[in-house]
C-alpha positions in Angstrom: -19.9 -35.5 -26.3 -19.9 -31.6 -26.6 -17.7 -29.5 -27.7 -16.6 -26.7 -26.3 -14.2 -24.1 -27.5 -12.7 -21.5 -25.1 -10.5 -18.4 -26.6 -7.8 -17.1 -24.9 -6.1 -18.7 -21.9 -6.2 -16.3 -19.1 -7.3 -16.9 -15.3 -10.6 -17.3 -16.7 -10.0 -19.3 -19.7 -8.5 -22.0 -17.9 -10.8 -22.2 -15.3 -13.6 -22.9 -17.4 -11.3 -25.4 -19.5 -10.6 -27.1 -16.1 -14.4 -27.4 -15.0 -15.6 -28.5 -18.9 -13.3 -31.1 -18.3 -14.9 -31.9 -15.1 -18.4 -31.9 -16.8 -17.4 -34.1 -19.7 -17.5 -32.0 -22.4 -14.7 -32.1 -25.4 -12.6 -29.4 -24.9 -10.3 -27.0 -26.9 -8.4 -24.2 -25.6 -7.4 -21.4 -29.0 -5.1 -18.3 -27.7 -4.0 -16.3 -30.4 -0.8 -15.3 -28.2 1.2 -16.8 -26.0 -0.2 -19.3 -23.4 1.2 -18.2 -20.2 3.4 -21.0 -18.4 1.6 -21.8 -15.3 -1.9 -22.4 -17.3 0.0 -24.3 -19.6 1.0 -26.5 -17.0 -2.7 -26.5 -15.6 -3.6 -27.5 -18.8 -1.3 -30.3 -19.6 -2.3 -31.8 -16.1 -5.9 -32.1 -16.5 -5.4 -33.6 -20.3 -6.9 -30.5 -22.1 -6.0 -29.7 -25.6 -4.7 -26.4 -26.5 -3.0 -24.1 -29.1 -1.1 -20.9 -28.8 -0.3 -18.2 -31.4 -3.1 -19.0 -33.7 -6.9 -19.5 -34.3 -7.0 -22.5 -36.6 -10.3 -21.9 -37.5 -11.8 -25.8 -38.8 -11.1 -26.4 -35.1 -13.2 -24.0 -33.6 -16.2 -23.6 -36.3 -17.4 -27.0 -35.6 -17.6 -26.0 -31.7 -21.5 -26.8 -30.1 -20.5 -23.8 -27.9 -18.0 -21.1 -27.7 -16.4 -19.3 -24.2 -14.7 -16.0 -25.6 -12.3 -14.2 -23.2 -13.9 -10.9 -21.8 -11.1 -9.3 -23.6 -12.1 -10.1 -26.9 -14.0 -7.3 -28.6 -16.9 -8.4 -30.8 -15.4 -6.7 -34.1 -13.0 -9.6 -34.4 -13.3 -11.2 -37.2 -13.1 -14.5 -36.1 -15.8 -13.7 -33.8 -18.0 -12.5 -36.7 -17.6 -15.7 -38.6 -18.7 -17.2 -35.2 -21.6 -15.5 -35.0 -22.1 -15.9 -39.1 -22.4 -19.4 -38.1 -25.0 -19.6 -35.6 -22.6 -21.0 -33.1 -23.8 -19.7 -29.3 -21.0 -17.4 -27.2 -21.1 -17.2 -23.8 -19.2 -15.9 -21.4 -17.2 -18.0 -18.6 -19.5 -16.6 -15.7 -22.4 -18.0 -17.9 -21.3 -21.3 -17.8 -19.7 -21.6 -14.4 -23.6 -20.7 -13.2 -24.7 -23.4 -14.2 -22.7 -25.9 -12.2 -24.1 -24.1 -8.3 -27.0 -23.4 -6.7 -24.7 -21.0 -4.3 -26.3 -17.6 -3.7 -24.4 -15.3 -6.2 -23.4 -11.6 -4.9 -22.5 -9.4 -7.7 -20.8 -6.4 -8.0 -20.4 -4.1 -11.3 -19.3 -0.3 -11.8 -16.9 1.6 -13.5 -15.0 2.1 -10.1 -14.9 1.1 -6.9 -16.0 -3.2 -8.0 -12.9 -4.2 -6.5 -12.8 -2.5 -3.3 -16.4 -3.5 -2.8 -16.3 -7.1 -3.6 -13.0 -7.4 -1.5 -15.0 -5.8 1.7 -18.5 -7.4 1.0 -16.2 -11.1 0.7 -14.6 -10.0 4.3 -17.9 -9.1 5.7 -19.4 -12.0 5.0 -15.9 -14.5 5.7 -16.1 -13.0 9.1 -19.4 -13.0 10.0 -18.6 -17.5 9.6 -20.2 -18.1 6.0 -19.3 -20.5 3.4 -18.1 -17.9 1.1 -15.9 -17.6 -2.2 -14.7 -14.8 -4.2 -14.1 -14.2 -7.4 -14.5 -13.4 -10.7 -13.0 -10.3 -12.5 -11.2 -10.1 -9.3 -8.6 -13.1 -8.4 -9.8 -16.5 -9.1 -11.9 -17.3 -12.1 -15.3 -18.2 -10.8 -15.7 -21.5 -13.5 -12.1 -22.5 -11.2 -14.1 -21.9 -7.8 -17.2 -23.7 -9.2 -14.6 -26.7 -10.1 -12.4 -26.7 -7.3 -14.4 -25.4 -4.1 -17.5 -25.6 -2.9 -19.5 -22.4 -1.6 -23.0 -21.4 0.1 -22.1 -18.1 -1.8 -19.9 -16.5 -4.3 -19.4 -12.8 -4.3 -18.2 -11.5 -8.1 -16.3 -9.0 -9.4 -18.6 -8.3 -12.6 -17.3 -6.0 -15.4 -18.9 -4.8 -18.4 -17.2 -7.2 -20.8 -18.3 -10.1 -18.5 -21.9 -9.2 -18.7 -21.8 -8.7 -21.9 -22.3 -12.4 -22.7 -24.5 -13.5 -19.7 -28.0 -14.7 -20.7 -29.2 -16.9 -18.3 -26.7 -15.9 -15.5 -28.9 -14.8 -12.2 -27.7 -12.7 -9.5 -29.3 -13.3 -6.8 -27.9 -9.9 -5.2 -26.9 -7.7 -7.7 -25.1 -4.3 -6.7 -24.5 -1.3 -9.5 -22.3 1.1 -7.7 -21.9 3.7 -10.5 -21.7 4.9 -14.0 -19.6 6.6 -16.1 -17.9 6.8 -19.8 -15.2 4.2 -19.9 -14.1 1.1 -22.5 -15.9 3.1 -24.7 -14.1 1.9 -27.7 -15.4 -1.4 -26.9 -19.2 -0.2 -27.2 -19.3 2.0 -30.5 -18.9 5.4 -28.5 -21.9 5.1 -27.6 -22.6 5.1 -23.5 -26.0 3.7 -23.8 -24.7 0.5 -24.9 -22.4 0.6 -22.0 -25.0 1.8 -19.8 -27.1 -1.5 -21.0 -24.2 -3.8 -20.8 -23.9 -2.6 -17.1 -27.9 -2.8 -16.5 -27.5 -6.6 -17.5 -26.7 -7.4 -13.9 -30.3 -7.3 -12.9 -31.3 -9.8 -15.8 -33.5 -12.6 -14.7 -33.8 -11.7 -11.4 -36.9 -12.3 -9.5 -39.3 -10.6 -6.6 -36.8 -12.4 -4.4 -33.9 -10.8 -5.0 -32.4 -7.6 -4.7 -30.5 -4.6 -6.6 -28.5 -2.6 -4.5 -27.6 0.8 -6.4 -26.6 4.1 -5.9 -29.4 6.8 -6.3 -26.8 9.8 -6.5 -25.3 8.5 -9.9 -27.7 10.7 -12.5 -27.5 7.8 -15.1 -28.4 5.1 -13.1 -31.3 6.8 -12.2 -32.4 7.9 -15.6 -32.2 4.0 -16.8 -33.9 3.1 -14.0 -37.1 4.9 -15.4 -36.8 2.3 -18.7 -36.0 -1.1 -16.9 -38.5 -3.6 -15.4 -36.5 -4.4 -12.6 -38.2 -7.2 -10.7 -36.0 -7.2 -7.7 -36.3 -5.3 -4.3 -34.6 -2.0 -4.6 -32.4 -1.1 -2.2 -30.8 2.3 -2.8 -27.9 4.3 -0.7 -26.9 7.9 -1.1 -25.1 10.5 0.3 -27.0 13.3 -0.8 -30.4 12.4 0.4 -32.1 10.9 3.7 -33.8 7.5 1.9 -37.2 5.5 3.6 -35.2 2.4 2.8 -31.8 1.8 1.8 -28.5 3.5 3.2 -27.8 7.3 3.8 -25.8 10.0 5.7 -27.5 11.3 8.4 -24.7 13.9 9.9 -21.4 12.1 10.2 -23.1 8.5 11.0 -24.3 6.1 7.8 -28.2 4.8 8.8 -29.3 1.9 7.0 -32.7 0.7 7.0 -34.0 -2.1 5.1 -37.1 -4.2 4.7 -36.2 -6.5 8.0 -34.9 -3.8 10.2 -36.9 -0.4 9.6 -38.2 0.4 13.2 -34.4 -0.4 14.1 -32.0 1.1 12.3 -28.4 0.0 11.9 -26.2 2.9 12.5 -22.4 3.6 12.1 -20.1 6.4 12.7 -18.1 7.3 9.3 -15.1 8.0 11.1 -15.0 4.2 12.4 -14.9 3.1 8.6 -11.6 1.5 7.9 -12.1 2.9 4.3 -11.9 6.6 3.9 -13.0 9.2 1.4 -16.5 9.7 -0.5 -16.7 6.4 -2.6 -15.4 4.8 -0.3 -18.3 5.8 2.1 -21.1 4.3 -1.1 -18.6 1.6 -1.1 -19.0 0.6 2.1 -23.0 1.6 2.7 -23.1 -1.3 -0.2 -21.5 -3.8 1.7 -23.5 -2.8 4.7 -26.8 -3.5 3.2 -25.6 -6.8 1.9 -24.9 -7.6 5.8 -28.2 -6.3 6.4 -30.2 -8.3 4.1 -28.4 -11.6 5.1 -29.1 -10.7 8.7 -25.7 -10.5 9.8 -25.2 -9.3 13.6 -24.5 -5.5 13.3 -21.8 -5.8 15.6 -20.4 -8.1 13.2 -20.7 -5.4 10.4 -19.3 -2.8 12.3 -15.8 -4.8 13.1 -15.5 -6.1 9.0 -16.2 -2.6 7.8 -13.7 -0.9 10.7 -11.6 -3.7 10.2 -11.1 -4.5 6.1 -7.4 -3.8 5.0 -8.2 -2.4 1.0 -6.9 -4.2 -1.7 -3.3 -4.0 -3.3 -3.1 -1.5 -5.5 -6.2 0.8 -4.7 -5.3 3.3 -2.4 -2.7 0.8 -0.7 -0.4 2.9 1.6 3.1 1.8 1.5 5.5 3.6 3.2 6.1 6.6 5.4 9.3 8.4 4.7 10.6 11.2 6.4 7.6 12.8 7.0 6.2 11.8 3.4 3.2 9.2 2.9 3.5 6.8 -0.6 0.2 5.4 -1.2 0.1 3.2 -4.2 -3.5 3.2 -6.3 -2.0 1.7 -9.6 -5.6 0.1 -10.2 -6.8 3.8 -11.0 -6.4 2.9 -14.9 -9.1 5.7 -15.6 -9.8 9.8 -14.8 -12.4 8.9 -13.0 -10.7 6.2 -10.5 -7.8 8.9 -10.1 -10.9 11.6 -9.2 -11.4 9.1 -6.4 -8.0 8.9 -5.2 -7.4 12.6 -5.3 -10.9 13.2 -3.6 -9.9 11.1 -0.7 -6.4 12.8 0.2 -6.5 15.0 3.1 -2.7 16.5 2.5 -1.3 17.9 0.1 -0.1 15.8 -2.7 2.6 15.5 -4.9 0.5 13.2 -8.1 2.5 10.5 -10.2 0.5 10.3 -13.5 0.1 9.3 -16.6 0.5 6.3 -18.9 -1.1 5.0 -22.1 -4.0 7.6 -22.5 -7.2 6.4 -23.6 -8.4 9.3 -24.9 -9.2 10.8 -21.3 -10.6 14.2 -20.8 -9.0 15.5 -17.7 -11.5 18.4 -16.9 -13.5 16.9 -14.0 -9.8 16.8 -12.3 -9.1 20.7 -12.4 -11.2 21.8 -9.3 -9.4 18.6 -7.5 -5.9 19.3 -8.5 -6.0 23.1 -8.0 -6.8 22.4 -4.7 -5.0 19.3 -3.1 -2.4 18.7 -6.0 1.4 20.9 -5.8 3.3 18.9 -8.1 3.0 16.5 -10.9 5.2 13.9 -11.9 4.3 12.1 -15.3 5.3 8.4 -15.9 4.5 7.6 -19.7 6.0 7.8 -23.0 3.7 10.5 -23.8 2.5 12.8 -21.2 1.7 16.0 -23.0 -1.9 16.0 -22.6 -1.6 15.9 -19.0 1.2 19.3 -19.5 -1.9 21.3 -21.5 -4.6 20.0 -18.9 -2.7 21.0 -15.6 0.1 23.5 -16.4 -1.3 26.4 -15.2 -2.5 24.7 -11.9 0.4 23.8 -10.5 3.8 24.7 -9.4 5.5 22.2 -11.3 4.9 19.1 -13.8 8.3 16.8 -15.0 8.4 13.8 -17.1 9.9 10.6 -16.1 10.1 6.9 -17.8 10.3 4.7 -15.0 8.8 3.7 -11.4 12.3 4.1 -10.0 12.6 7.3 -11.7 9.1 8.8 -10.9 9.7 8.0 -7.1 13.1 9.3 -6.5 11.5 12.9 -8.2 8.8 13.1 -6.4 10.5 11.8 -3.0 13.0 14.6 -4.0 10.4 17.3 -4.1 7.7 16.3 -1.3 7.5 18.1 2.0 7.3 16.2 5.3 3.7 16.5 5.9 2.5 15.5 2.1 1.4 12.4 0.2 3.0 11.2 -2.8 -0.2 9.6 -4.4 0.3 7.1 -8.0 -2.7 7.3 -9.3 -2.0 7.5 -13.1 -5.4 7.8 -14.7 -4.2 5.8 -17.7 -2.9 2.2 -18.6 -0.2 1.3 -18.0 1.0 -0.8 -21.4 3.6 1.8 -22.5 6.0 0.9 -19.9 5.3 -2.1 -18.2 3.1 -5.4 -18.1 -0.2 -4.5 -16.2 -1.0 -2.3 -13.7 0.1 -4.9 -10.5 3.6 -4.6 -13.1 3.6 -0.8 -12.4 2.1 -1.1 -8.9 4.8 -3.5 -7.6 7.9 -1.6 -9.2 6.5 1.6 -7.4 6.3 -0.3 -4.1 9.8 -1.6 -4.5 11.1 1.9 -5.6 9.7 3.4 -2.1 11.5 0.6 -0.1 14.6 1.4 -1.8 14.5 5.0 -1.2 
């Protein structure tokens, strides 16, 4: 019997404990923290052995094979003895692919994953196919892979996922955009970032596809040093494309392989999504219709139709005139760039959090001319006073949800949008960023 050793008990530890189990194998669960209850519980039902608040290392050396939690950075130094050992890491994605022969759909980026897979899973739900979704998003795909069973899986993807893939296939892989982030995790250096996003298109064949955005400059300047096998299917807003999606006035054309003498053709204003990246956003899921040959009328009601995701640009409340829209999920600059980029009123911005080493500049332009206030929601929120104080009429400091919305309620004009978007983490005061999102939402319906 094999033996398999996951670290850390998340969503996607215990799915890939559950489906081991399935397989046969002998399996361990090691979370150096805290197990949370409800896996626990999972856990205890399906007979798997665990251990919280430790790494006891004679149990885990002697693994044949080792799942690591995407959250586990290689500098650990259990991981190093791991490696030391010749013992083979993989990620959870790794080994939930090879349980399915389901088509895999997969999204990466440093923004906009989310969004994407969320419309792209829609599309395809309502155009009547067999579809899960999963991944970085929601349910662990090893969980789906033991518990449902799919003609197709579109997943969420991130970095650290990839990271660990080897003989992972997508089938149709999607790179929406590049740009500095977890760089901590990758030496400071962006080209190993830049590789660890590029590993999407590993192993992929002549018959599948990569679906990318030909506006991002670094995506294009890898492109000239990868032997991508796949059709290419790019989408831009910038430039009219032979094949792939564009903007052709104030309508997105896309034209691919199977439908060039007929265009399918879309109004942007009918998009239920609005803003810039939201319009690459939504030319990606578009072409993904496209290449499974899904009715265009059918593509046109998922994309006018898709409600976003919670906590990305989620509007919550009008009151009094005064618009909340709650986009917690924007952990980064460039996510709050987004955010700000789509508002079309002005805006009063809650910001701030656990900085990770951010470099507000490519915000200025943005705030100077949508932004009128600023209220900061972080133990620490000076680097946000030095970057905007000259831009603004006004930036306070609060330390809680509650706090932050009554301040900025307070201060808003009928007419204007309160917008949390905080640019940062949110571990200095409170769980995760669904923590801070939720507490925001319930602070609105209190006002």
């Amino acid at each position: 019997m094999k033996r398999l050793v996951i670290l850390g008990s998340g969503e996607s530890g215990t799915g890939a404990a559950i489906l081991a189990k399935q397989k046969g194998y002998d399996v361990l669960v090691s979370d150096a923290g805290l197990i949370p209850e409800k896996y626990k519980e999972e856990l205890n039902e399906y007979g798997i052995a665990y251990e919280e608040k430790q790494h006891t290392e004679e149990l885990i050396l002697n693994a044949d094979e080792i799942i690591k939690s995407p959250g586990i950075p290689e500098k650990n130094e259990l991981i190093k003895k791991i490696r030391s050992k010749g013992i083979h890491i993989i990620s959870e994605i790794e080994f939930a692919s090879r349980y399915t022969n389901a088509i895999k759909i997969c999204i990466t980026g440093t923004n906009g994953k989310t969004t994407t897979t969320s419309l792209i899973y829609h599309l395809m739900l309502q155009a009547g196919l067999n579809v899960g979704c999963g991944g970085n998003i929601g349910t662990s795909f090893a969980r789906l892979v033991a518990t449902e069973e799919h003609d197709y899986y579109v997943l969420e993807l991130s970095s650290f996922q990839l990271d660990d893939m080897y003989d992972f296939k997508a089938e149709i892989a999607i790179l929406l955009n590049i740009t500095p982030d977890h760089l901590d995790r990758y030496e400071y250096d962006i080209q190993n970032y830049i590789n660890s996003k590029f590993r999407i298109t590993r192993n992929q064949t002549e018959k599948d596809y990569f679906i990318y955005c030909s506006d991002d400059e670094i995506i294009n300047k890898q492109m000239l040093s990868e032997d991508i096998k796949a059709k290419k299917i790019p989408f831009s807003i910038n430039n009219e494309l032979a094949l792939g999606a564009f903007l052709d006035d104030d309508s997105i054309k896309i034209k691919t392989e199977i439908n060039q003498s007929n265009p399918y053709t879309m109004l942007t204003s009918e998009l239920a999504l609005r803003g810039k990246h939201n319009t690459y956003n939504s030319m990606a899921a578009a072409i993904v219709g496209q290449v499974f040959n899904i009715r265009k009328d059918a593509i046109r009601e998922a994309l006018t139709n898709f409600q976003n995701v919670e906590h990305r640009l989620e509007k919550v409340a009008m009151v009094r005139g005064v618009e909340f829209i709650n986009d917690s999920k924007a952990t980064n600059v460039n996510s709050a760039w987004y955010a700000l980029e789509s508002m079309d009123k002005p805006v009063v911005w809650i910001a701030g959090g656990t900085d990770k080493g951010n470099d507000y500049t490519m915000l200025k332009e943005l705030v100077k001319d949508k932004v009128r206030i600023i209220v900061c929601m972080g133990l620490d929120n000076h680097k946000i006073h030095e970057a905007f104080g000259k831009d603004v009429d006004m930036i306070l400091n609060t330390t809680s949800a509650q706090e932050a919305v009554h301040v900025a309620f307070k201060l808003a004009k009928q007419g204007e949008a309160v917008l949390l978007s905080p640019a940062c983490a949110s571990f200095d005061l409170f769980k995760n960023y669904e923590d801070r999102g939720r507490q925001f939402k319930t602070a609105v319906r209190n006002l």
